[in-house]
N, CA, C and O atoms as a GROMACS GRO file, in nm:
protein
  164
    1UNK      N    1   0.085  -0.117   0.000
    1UNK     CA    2   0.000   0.000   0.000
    1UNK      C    3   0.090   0.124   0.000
    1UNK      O    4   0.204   0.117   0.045
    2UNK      N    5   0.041   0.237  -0.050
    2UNK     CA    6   0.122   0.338  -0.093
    2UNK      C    7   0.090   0.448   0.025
    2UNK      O    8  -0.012   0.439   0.092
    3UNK      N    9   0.182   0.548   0.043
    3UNK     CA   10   0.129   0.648   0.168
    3UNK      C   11   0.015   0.720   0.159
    3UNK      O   12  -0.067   0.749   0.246
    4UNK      N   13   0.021   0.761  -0.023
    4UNK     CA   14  -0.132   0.786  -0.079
    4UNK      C   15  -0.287   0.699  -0.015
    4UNK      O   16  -0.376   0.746   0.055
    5UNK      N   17  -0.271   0.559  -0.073
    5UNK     CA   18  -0.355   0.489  -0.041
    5UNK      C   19  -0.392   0.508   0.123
    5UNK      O   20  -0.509   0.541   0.144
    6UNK      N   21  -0.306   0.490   0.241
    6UNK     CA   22  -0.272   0.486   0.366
    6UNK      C   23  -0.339   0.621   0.408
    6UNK      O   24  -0.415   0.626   0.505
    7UNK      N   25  -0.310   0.729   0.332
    7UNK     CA   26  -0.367   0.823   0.412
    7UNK      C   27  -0.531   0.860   0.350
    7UNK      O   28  -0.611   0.940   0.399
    8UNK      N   29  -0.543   0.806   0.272
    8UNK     CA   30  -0.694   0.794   0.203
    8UNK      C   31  -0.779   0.713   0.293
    8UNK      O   32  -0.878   0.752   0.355
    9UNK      N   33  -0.720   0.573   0.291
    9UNK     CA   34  -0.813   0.512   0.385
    9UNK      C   35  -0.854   0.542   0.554
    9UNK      O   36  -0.954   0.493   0.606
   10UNK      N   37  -0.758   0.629   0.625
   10UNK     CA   38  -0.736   0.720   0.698
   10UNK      C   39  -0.859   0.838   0.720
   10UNK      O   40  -0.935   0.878   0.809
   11UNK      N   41  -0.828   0.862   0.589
   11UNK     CA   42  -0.921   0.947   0.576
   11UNK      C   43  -1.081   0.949   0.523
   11UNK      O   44  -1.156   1.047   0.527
   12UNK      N   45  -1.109   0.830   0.478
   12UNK     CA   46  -1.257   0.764   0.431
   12UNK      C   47  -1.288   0.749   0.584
   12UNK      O   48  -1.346   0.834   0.652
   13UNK      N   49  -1.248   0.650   0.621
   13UNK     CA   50  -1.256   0.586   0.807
   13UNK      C   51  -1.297   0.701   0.854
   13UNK      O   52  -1.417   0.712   0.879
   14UNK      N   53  -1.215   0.804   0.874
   14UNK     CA   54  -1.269   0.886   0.929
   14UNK      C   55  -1.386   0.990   0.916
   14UNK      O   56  -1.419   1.066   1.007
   15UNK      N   57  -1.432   0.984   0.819
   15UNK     CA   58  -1.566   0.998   0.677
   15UNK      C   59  -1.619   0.886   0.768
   15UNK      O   60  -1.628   0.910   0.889
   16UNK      N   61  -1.634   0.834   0.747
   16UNK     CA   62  -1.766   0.727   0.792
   16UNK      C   63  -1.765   0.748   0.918
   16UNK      O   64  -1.883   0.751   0.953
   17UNK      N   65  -1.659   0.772   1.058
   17UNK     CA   66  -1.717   0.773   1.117
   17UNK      C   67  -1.810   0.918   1.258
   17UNK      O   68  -1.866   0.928   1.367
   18UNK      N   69  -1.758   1.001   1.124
   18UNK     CA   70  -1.852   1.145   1.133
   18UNK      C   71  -1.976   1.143   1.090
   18UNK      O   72  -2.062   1.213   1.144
   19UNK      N   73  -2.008   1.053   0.974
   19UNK     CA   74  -2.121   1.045   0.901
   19UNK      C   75  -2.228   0.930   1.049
   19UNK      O   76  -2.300   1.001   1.120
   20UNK      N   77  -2.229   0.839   1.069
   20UNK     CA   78  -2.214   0.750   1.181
   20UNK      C   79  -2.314   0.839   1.287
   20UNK      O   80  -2.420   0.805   1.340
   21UNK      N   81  -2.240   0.967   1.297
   21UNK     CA   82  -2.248   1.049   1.416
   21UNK      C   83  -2.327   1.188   1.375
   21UNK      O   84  -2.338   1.272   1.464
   22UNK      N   85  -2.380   1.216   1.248
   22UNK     CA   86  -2.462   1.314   1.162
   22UNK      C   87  -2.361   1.408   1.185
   22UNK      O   88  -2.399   1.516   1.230
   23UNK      N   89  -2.209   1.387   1.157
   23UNK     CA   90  -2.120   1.565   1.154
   23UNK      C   91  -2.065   1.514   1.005
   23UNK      O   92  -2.085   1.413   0.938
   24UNK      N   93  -1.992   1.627   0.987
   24UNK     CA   94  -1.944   1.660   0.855
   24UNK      C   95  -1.779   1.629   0.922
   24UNK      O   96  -1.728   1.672   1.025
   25UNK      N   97  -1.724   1.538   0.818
   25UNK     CA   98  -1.575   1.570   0.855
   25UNK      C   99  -1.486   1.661   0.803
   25UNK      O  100  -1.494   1.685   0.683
   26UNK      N  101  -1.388   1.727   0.883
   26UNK     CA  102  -1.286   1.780   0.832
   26UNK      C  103  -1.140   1.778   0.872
   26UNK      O  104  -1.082   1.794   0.979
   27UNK      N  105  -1.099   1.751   0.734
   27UNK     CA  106  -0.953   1.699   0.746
   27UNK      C  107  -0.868   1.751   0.606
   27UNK      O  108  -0.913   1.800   0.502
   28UNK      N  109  -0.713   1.716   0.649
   28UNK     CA  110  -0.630   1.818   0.558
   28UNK      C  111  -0.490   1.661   0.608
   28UNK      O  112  -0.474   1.618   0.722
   29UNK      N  113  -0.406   1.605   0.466
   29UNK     CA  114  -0.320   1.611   0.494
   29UNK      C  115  -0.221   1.670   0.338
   29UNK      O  116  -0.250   1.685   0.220
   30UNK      N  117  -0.091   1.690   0.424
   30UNK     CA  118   0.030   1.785   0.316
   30UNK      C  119   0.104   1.704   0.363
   30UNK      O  120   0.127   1.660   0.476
   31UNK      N  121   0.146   1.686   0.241
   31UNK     CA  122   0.288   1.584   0.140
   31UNK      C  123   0.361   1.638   0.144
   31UNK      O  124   0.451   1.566   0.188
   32UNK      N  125   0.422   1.796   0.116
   32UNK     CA  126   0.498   1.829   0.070
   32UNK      C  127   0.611   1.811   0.155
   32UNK      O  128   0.607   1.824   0.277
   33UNK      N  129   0.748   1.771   0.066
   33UNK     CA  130   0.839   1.758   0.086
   33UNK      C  131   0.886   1.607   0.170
   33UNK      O  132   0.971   1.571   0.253
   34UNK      N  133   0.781   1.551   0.096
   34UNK     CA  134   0.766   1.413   0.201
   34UNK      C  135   0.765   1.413   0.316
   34UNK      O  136   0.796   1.304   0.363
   35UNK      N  137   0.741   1.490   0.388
   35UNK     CA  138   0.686   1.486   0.560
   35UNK      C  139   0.509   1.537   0.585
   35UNK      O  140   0.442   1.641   0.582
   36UNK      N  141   0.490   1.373   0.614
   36UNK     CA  142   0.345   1.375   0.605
   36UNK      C  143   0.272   1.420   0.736
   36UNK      O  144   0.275   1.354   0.840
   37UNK      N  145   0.213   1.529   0.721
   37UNK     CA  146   0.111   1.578   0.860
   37UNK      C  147  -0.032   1.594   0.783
   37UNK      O  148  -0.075   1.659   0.688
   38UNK      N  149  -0.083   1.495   0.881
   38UNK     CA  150  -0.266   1.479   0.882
   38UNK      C  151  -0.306   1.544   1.051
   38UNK      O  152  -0.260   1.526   1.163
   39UNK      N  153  -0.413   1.622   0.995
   39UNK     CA  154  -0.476   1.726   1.058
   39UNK      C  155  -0.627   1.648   1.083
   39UNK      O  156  -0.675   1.588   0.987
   40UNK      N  157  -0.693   1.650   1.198
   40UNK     CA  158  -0.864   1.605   1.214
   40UNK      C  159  -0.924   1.719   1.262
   40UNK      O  160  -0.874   1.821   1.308
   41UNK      N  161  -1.047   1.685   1.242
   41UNK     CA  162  -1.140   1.792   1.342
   41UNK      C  163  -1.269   1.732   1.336
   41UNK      O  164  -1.363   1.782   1.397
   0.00000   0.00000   0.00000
């Protein structure tokens, strides 16, 4: 699995489990420079 894939599914999961709970998710991650930071809320 690719870091792409990894942080997608990351990020669906976490989609479903806002939806689950009637909220909207929001989330952000940045690649750049290959240092990966994922953000929730």
């Amino acid at each position: 699995m690719t870091a792409d894939e990894k942080f997608m599914r990351a990020a669906l999961a976490e989609a479903k489990k806002a939806a689950e709970q009637d909220e909207v998710p929001v989330g952000a991650v940045d690649r750049k420079g290959r240092k990966d930071h994922c953000a929730r809320a």
